[in-house]
MARLUMDREN-919926 format. One line per 2 residues: number of its first residue (from 0); their letters; for each residue x, y, z of C-alpha. Coordinates in Angstrom, 2 decimals. Each point is the difference from the previous one (the first is absolute). Layout:
N
NUM) a) X Y Z ~ ...;
***
This chain:
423
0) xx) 63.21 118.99 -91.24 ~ -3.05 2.08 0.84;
2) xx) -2.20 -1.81 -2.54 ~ 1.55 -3.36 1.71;
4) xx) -0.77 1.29 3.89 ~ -3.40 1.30 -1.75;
6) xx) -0.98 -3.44 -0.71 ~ 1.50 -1.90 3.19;
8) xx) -1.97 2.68 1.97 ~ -3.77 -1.18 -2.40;
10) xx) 1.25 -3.35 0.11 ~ 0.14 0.44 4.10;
12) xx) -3.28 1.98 0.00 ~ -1.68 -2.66 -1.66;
14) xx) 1.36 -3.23 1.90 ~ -1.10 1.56 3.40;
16) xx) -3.27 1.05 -1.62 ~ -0.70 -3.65 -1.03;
18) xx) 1.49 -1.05 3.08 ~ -2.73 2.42 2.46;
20) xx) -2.41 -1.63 -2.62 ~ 0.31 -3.53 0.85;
22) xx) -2.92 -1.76 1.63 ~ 0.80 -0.46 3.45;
24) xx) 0.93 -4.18 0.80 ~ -3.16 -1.95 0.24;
26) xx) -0.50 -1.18 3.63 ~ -0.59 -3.50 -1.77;
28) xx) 3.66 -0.46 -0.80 ~ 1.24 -1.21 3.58;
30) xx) -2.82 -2.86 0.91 ~ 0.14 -1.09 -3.88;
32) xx) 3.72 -0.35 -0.16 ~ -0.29 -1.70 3.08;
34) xx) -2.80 -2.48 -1.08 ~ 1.47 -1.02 -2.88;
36) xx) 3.55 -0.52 1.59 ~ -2.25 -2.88 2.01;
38) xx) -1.71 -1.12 -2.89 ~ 3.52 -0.70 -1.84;
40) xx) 1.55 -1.71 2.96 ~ -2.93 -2.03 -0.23;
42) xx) -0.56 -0.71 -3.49 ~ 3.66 0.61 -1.49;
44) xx) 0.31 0.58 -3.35 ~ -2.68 -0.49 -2.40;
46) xx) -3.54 1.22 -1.04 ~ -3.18 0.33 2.01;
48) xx) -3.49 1.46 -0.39 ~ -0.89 3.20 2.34;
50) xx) -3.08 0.58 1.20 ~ -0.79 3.18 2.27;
52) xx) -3.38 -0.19 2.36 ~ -0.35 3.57 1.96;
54) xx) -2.22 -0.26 3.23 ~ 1.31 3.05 1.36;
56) xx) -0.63 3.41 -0.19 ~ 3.03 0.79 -2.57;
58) xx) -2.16 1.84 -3.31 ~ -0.50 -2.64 -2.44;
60) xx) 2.18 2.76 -2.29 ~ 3.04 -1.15 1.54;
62) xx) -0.30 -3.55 -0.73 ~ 1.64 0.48 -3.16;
64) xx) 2.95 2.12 1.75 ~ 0.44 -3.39 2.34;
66) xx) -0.03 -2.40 -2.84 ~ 2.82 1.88 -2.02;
68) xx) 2.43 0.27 2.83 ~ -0.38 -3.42 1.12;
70) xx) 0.31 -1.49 -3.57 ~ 2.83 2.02 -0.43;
72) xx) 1.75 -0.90 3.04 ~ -0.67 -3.62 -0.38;
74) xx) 1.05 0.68 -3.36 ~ 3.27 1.04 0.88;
76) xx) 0.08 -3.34 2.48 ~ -0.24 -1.93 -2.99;
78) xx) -3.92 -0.75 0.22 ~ -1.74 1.16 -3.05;
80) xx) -4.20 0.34 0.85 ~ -1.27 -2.07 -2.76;
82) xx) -3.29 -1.22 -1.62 ~ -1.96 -3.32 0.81;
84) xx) 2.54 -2.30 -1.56 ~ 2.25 0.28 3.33;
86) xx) -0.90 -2.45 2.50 ~ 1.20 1.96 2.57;
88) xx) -2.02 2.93 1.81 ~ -0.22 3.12 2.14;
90) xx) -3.34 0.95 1.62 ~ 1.04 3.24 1.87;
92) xx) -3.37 1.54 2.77 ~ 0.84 3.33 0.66;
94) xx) -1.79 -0.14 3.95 ~ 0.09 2.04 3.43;
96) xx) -1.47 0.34 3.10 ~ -0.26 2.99 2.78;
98) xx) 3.88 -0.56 0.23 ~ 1.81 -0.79 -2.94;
100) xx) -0.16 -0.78 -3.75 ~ 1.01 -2.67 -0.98;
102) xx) 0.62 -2.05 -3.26 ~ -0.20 -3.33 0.10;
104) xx) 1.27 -2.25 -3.19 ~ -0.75 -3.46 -0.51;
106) xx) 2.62 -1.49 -2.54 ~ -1.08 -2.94 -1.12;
108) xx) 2.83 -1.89 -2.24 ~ -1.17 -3.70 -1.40;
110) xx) -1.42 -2.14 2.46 ~ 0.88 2.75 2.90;
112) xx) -0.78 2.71 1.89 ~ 1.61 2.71 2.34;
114) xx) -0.86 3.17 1.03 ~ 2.18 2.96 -0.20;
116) xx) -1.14 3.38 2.16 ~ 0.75 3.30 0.04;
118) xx) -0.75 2.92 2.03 ~ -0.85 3.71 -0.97;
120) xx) 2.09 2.32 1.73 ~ -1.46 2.19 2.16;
122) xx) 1.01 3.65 -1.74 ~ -2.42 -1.76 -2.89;
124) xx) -2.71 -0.95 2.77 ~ -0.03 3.38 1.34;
126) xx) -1.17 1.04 -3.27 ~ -2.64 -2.27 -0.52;
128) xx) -3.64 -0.16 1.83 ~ -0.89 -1.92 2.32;
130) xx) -3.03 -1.42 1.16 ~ -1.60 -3.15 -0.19;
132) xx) -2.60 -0.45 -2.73 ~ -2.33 -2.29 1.50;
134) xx) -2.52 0.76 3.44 ~ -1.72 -3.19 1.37;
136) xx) -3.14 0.80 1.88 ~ -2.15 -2.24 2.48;
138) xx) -3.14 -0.72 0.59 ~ -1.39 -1.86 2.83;
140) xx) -2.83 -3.03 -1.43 ~ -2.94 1.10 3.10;
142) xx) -1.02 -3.68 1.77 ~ -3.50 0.40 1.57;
144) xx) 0.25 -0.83 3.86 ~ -2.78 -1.73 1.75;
146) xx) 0.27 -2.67 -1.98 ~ 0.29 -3.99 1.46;
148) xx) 3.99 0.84 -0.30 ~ 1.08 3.26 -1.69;
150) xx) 2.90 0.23 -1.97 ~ 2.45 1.06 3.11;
152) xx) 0.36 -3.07 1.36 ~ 3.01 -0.88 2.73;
154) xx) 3.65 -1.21 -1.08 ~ -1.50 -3.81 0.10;
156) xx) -2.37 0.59 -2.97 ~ 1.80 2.07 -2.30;
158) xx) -1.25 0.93 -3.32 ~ 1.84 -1.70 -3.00;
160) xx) -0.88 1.87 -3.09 ~ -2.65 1.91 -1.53;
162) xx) -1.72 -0.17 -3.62 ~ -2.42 2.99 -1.42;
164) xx) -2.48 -1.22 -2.78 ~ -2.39 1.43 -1.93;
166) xx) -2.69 -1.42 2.36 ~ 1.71 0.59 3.43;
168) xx) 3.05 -0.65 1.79 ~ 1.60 -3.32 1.85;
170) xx) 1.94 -0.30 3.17 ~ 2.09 -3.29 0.23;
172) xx) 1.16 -0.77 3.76 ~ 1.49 -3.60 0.90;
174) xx) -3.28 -1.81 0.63 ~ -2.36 1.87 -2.55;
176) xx) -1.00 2.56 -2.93 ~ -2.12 2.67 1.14;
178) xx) -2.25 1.79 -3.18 ~ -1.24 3.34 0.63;
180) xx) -2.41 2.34 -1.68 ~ 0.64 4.19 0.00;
182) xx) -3.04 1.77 2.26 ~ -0.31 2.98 1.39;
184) xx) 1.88 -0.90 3.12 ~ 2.71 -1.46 -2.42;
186) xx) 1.09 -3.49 -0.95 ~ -2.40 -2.30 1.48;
188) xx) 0.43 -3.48 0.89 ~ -2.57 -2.00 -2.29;
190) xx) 1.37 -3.90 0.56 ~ 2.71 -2.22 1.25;
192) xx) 1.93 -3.07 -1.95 ~ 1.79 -2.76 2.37;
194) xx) 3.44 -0.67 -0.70 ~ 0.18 -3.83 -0.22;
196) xx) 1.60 -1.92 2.87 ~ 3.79 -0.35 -0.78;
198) xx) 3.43 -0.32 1.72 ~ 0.91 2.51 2.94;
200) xx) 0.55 3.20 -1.23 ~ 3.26 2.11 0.38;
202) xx) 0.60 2.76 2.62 ~ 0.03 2.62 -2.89;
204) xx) -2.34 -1.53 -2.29 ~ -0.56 1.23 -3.28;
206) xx) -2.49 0.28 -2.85 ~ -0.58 1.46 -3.58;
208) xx) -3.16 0.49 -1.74 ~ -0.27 0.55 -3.86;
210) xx) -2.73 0.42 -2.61 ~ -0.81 -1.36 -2.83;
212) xx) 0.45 1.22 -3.93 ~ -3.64 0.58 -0.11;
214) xx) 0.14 2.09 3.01 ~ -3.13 -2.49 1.06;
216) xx) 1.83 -2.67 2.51 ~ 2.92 0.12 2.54;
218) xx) 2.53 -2.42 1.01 ~ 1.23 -0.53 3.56;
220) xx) 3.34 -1.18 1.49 ~ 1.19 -0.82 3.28;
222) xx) 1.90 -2.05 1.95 ~ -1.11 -3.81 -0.86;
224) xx) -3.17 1.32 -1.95 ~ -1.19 1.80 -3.42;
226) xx) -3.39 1.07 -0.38 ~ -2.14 1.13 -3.11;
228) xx) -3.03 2.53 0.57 ~ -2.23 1.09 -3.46;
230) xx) -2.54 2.42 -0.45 ~ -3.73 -0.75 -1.20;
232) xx) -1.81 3.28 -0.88 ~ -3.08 0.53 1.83;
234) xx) -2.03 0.35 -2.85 ~ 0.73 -3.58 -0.31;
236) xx) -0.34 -1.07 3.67 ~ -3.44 1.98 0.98;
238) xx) -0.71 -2.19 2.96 ~ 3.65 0.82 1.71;
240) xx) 0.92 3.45 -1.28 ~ 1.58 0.64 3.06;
242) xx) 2.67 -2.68 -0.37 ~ 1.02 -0.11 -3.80;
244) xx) 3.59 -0.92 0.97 ~ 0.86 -3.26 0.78;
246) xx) 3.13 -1.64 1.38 ~ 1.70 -3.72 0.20;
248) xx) 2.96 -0.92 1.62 ~ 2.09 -3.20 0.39;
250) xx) 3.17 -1.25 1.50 ~ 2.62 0.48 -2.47;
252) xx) 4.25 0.34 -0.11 ~ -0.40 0.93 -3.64;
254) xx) 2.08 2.99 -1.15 ~ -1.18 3.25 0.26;
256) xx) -0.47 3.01 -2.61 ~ 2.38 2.47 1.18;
258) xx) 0.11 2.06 -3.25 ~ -1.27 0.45 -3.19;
260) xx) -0.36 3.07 -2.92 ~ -1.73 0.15 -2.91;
262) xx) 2.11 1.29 -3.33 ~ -1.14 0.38 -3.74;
264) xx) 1.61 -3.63 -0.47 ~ -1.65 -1.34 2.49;
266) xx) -0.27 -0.30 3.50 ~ 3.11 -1.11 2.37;
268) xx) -1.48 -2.33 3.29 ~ 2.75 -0.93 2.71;
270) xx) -0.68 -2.52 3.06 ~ 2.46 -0.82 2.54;
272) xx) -0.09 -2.80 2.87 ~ -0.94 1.33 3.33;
274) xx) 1.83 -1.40 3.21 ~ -3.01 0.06 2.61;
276) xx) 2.64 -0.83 2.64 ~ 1.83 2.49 -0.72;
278) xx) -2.03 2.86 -1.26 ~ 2.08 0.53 -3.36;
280) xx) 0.12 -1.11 -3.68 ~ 2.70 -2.69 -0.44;
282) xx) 1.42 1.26 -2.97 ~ -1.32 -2.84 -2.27;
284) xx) -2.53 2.08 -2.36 ~ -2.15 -1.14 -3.28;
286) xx) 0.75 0.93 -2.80 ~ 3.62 -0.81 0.57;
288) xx) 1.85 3.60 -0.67 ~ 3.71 -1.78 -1.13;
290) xx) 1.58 0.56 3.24 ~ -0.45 -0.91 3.77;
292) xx) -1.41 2.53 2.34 ~ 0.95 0.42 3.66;
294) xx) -2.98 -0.43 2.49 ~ -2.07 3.07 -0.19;
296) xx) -2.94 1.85 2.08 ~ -1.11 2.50 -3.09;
298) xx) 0.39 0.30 -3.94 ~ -1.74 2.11 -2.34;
300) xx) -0.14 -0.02 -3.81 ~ 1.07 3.09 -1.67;
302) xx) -0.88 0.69 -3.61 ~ 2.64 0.62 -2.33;
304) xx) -0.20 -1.23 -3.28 ~ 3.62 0.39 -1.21;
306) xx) 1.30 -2.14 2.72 ~ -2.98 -2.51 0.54;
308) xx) -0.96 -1.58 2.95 ~ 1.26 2.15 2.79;
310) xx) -0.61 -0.66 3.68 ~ 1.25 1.94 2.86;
312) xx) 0.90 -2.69 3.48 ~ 0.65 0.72 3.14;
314) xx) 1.59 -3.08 1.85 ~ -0.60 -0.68 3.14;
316) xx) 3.70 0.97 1.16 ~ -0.86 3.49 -0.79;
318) xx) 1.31 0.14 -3.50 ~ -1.95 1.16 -3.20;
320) xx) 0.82 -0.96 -3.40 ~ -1.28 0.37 -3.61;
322) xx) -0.72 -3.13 -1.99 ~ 0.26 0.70 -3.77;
324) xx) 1.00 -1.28 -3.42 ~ 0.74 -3.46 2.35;
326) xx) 2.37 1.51 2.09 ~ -0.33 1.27 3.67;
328) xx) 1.92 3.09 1.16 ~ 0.18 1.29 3.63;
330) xx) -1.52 3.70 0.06 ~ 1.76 2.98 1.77;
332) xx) -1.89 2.24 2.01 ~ -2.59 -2.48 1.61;
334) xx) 1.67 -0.21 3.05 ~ -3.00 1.92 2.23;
336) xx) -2.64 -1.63 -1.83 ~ -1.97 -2.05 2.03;
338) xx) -1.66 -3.65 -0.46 ~ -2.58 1.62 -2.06;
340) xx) -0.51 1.29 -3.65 ~ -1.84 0.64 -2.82;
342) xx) -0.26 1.54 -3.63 ~ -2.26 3.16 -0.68;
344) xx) -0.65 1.13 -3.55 ~ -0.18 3.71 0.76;
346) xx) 0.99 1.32 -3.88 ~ 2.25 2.00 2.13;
348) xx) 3.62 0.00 -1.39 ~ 0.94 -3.42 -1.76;
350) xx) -3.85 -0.61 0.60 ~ 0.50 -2.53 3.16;
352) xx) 1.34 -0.05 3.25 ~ 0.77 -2.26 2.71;
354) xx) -1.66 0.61 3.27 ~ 1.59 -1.04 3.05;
356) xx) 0.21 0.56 4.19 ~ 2.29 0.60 1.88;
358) xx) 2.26 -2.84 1.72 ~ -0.53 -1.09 3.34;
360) xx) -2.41 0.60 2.70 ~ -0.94 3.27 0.39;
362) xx) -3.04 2.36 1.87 ~ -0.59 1.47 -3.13;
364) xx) 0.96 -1.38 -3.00 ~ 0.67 1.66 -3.52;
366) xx) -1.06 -1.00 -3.69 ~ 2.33 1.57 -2.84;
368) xx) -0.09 -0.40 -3.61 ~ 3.22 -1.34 -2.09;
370) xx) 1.51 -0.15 -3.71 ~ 1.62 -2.66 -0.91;
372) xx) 2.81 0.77 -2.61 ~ 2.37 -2.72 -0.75;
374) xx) 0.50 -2.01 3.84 ~ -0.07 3.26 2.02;
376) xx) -2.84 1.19 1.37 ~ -1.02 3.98 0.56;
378) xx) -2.42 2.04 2.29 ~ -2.56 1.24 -2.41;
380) xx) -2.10 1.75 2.62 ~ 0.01 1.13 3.87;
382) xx) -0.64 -2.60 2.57 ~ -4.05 -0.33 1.06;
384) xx) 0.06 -0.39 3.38 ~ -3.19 -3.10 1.30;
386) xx) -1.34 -0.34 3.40 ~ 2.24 -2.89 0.91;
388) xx) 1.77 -2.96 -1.45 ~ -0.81 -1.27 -3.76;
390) xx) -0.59 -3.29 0.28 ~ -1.48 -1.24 -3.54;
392) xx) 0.49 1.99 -3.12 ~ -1.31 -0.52 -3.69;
394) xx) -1.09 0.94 -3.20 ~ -3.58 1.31 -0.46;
396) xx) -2.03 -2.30 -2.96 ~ 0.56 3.36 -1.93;
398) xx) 3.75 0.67 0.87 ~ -0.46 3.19 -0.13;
400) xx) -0.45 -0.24 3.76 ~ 1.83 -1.72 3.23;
402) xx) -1.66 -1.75 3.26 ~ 1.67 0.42 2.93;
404) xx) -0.90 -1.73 3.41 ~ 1.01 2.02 3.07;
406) xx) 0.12 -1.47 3.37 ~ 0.22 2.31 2.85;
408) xx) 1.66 0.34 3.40 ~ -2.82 -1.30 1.72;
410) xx) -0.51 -2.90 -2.69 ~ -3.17 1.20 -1.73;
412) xx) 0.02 -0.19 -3.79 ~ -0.65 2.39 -2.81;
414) xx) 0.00 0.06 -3.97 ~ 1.30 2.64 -1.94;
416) xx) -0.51 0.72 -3.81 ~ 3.20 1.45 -1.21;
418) xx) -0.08 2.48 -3.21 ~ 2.61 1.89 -1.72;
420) xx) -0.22 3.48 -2.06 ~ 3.08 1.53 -1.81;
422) x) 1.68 3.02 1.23;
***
């Protein structure tokens, strides 16, 4: 009996040793069990490939910790994670913002796809840093005044859009495209190019200006008009070295170039038809995505080469949504985003961002940077606070930059270079 009580007693010893051994639970277990419950209700069962994108601050060491509780949860749903042969999938972006953490699931199973979200709970959050990894800085372009009409001009001649080159910079307003030259008092105006003669224009009007591959011409697009400037080098034009740039315009209702990126395959080019009575794109674009778009003020290409063509929208009801792999999905998270928006390759977390103000009229406006996993959007940096109300807002020829018009309380104009830097 001793011998017996002996061995219950070791027997005891050692199950509470093993038991004070134990890892403690993961703090994984609750949003992945969670997830996956979502996933299955979605999918059912079956097989599905997982795929696992982190754009948070969780250590890339714990990927592996997420996978294995998710598979086996899903497992245990009657999902098994399989190989290529399923034609079913799981793209899972671990993401967060200032608030929460959130991940976000897109579940796509044959033809469709839904989008299942979780989010962390906030004894994990507490234990997790947070800070935004991006800072966006400013920097003001300096317009020489004196001029025949500097660049702050009243409410009635607004500036439209701005284009750096590697010869100077150009100011597009509604009847003209101003080139200027940097002196020591700044950007000086050099010469003028008339806007052809064309229909009224709109109370808002609008404009873009884009250059060429060659980085030696520019195209121009308003309301009713397009023009095309290109660049002779002085060596080549000794008897007007002053004026090496030069600039046509016509009347035209063509479609305009609203985005384009260039890829190791190629390059992708999208025009859209512009509604000069309206001061929007229609929604008709070229070349024809596979599905119809809603009438939109803004788009912007985003590279990503698993998915394709992807290009961000923002409707004119206020609504933003991701076009890719021929399907449009509304995006959460947009809904203080204003008119205005553009991509930034900063190399900054997933490498690009989307910059965008902030919605509505305001006395000082704000610029903030976004990721975009799946169809949600999240805050990437702090808000930049400009000296008034974006009104125009695009991609630098580089993208590794953002212009931003400002207009101010008294109606006076300014252009802002916007940069980012990683935290």
């Amino acid at each position: 009996m001793k011998l017996i009580w002996l061995g219950a007693m070791v027997a005891s010893g050692f199950i509470g040793l093993m038991a004070s051994a134990a890892p403690p639970p993961s703090p994984w277990e609750k949003p992945a069990a969670d997830l996956a419950g979502k996933i299955a209700e979605i999918l059912g069962p079956g097989q599905a490939q997982l795929t696992i994108r982190n754009l948070s601050t969780i250590p890339n060491d714990e990927i592996p910790t997420i996978r294995r509780l998710l598979e086996q949860n899903l497992k245990t749903l009657g999902v098994l994670v399989s190989g290529s042969e399923s034609a079913n999938s799981v793209h899972l972006t671990l993401s967060e913002n200032q608030r929460e953490r959130l991940w976000v699931a897109e579940v796509i199973e044959g033809n469709e796809s839904r989008v299942a979200m979780v989010q962390v709970g906030e004894e994990v959050a507490r234990d997790l840093p947070t800070q935004e990894h991006i800072v966006l800085h400013k920097e003001s372009i300096p317009f020489a005044h004196g001029l025949s009409r500097p660049l702050y001009d009243p409410l009635d001649d607004p500036v439209l859009a701005v284009l750096g080159t590697r010869n100077g910079l150009f100011v597009l307003r509604p009847d003209e495209i101003v080139d200027y030259a940097f002196g020591e008092a700044g950007w000086m105006e050099q010469k003028k190019f008339q806007i052809a003669e064309r229909n009224p224009l709109p109370r808002d009007p609008r404009g873009m200006l884009l250059p060429t591959a060659d980085g030696n011409g520019l195209t121009a697009f308003t309301a009713g008009a397009e023009c095309s400037g290109s660049f002779i080098s002085p060596e080549n034009d000794s008897a007007n070295p002053e004026n090496s740039w030069t600039v046509h315009c016509n009347a035209s209702d063509d479609f305009w170039l609203i985005a384009q990126e260039d890829t190791t395959s190629g390059s992708t080019t999208i025009k859209a038809f512009y509604n000069a009575a309206r001061n929007y794109f229609t929604g008709v674009i070229s070349p024809s995505l596979g599905v119809d778009l809603p009438p939109f003020y803004t788009a912007a290409l985003l590279p990503r080469p698993a998915e394709g063509v992807t290009m961000l929208v923002g409707g004119i009801d206020g609504k933003v949504q991701v076009l890719e792999n021929g399907s449009l999905h509304p995006v959460s998270g947009a809904r203080d985003w204003g008119s205005d928006f553009a991509a930034l390759h900063s190399g900054c977390g997933s490498g690009w961002q989307i910059v965008a103000s902030g919605s509505g009229e305001a006395a000082s406006d704000s610029l903030r940077a976004y990721e975009l996993p799946a169809h949600e959007v999240v805050p990437a940096s702090a808000a930049l606070l400009v000296n008034g109300t974006v009104t125009a807002l695009w991609t630098a020829p580089d993208s590794k930059s953002v212009y931003a018009v400002v207009r101010s309380t008294t109606n006076e104009y300014e252009v802002d270079r916007v940069t980012a830097s990683c935290n």
